[in-house]
C-alpha positions, -999 to 999 in steps of 0.1 A, spaced: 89 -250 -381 68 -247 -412 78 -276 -442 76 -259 -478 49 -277 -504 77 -292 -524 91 -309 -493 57 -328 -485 61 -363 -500 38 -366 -532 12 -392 -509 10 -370 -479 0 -339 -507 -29 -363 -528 -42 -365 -488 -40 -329 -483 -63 -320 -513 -86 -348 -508 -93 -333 -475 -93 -302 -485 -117 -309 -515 -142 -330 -488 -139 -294 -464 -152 -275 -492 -180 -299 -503 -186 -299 -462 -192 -258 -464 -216 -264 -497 -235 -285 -480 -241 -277 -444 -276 -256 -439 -285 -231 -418 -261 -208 -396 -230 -227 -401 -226 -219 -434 -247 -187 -437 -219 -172 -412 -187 -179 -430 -174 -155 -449 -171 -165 -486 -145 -182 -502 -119 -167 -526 -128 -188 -553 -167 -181 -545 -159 -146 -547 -133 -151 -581 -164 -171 -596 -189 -146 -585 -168 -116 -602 -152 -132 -632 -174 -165 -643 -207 -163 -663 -216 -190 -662 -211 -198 -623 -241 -199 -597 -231 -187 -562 -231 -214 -534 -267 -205 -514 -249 -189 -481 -229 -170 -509 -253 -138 -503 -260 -144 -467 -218 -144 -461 -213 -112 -482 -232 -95 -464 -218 -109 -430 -185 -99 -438 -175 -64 -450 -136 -74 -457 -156 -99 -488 -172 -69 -504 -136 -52 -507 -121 -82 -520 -151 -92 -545 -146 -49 -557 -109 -52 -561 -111 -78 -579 -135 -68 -603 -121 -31 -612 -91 -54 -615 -102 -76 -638 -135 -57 -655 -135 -44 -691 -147 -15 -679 -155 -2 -636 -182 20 -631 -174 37 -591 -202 50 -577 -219 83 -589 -222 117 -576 -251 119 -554 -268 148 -569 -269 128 -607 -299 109 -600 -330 124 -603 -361 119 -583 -362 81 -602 -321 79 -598 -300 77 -628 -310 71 -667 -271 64 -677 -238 62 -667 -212 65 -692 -171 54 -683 -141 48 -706 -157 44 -737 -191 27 -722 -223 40 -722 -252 18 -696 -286 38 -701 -324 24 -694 -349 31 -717 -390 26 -707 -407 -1 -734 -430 13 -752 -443 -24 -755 -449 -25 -718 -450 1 -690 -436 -23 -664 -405 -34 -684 -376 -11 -692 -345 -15 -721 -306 -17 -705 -286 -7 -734 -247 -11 -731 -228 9 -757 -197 -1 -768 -173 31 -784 -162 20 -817 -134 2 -824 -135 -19 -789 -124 -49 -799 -125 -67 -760 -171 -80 -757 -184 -78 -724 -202 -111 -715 -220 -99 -683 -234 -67 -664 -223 -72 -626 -237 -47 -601 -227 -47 -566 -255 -24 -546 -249 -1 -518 -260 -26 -496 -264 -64 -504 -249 -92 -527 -236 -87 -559 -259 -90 -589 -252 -104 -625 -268 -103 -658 -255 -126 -689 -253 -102 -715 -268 -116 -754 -251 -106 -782 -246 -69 -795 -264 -54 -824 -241 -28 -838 -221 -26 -804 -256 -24 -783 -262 -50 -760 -299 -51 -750 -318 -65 -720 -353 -61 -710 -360 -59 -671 -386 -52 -653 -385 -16 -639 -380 -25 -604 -363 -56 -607 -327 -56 -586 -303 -50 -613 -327 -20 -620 -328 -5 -593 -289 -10 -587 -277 11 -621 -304 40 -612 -286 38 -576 -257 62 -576 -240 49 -552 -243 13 -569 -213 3 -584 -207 -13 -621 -185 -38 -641 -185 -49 -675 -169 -84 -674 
């Protein structure tokens, strides 16, 4: 028979999270196969969707990849959680370079070439007027692969502007229609 939490005496519990906390600084910092074959954490895959400011573990990509059930859990929780979820596009809206812009619930994400440099490219984001909730980050989760993120700067006049490089992964990933998109 299972004991509930609150029935674990208050010592036995501050031994259960030290453990706990040494078994997750254990999965950090094993190399190799051991860790690249786990699948990731939730709170990898919360920080990964939801926290700016968070740098994935290094197996991180390796296990996303590994394990499909992640990659449902990391996209639920985003078009959860998102500002605004971009699902995948209609095949046939790409042209022969893929798509220019996608535009959702008040959103516009379009790339511009630089006329500065014909390697880089603009991402605009458009907020609609009146949005009072900022986005603080692009996250872009690629047919295939691990999830990609982008720390947005501030907006001029409810444009948020990045320069890329025209093949660079985030890139490629909006011009993919079957790349999906969140505004966190």
């Amino acid at each position: 028979m299972s004991r509930c939490w609150s029935a674990v005496p208050e010592s036995e519990r501050e031994t259960l999270y030290r453990r706990l906390a040494l078994d997750l600084a254990v999965d950090d910092l094993v190399p190799g196969e051991t860790a690249a074959a786990r699948p990731p954490r939730f709170d990898e895959l919360y920080a990964a969707a939801l926290d700016p400011d968070a740098a994935p573990a290094p197996s991180f990509a390796a296990g996303f990849a590994a394990h499909p059930d992640s990659r449902r859990v990391f996209e639920s929780l985003l078009r959860d959680t998102a500002i605004c979820w971009f699902p995948a596009a209609a095949a046939a809206a790409g042209g022969d370079e893929g798509l220019v812009a996608r535009e959702e619930e008040g959103f516009e994400i379009s790339i511009r070439p630089s006329s500065a440099d014909a390697d880089q490219v603009y991402i605009l984001i458009r907020l609609a007027e009146g949005r009072e909730v900022k986005p603080v980050a692009l996250v872009a989760i690629p047919a295939s692969g691990a999830p990609l993120r982008a720390g947005l700067p501030e907006d001029i006049d409810g444009v948020y502007q990045l320069i890329e490089l025209g093949g660079s992964a985030i890139v490629r990933a909006i011009r993919d229609p079957a790349s999906k998109l969140a505004l966190v």
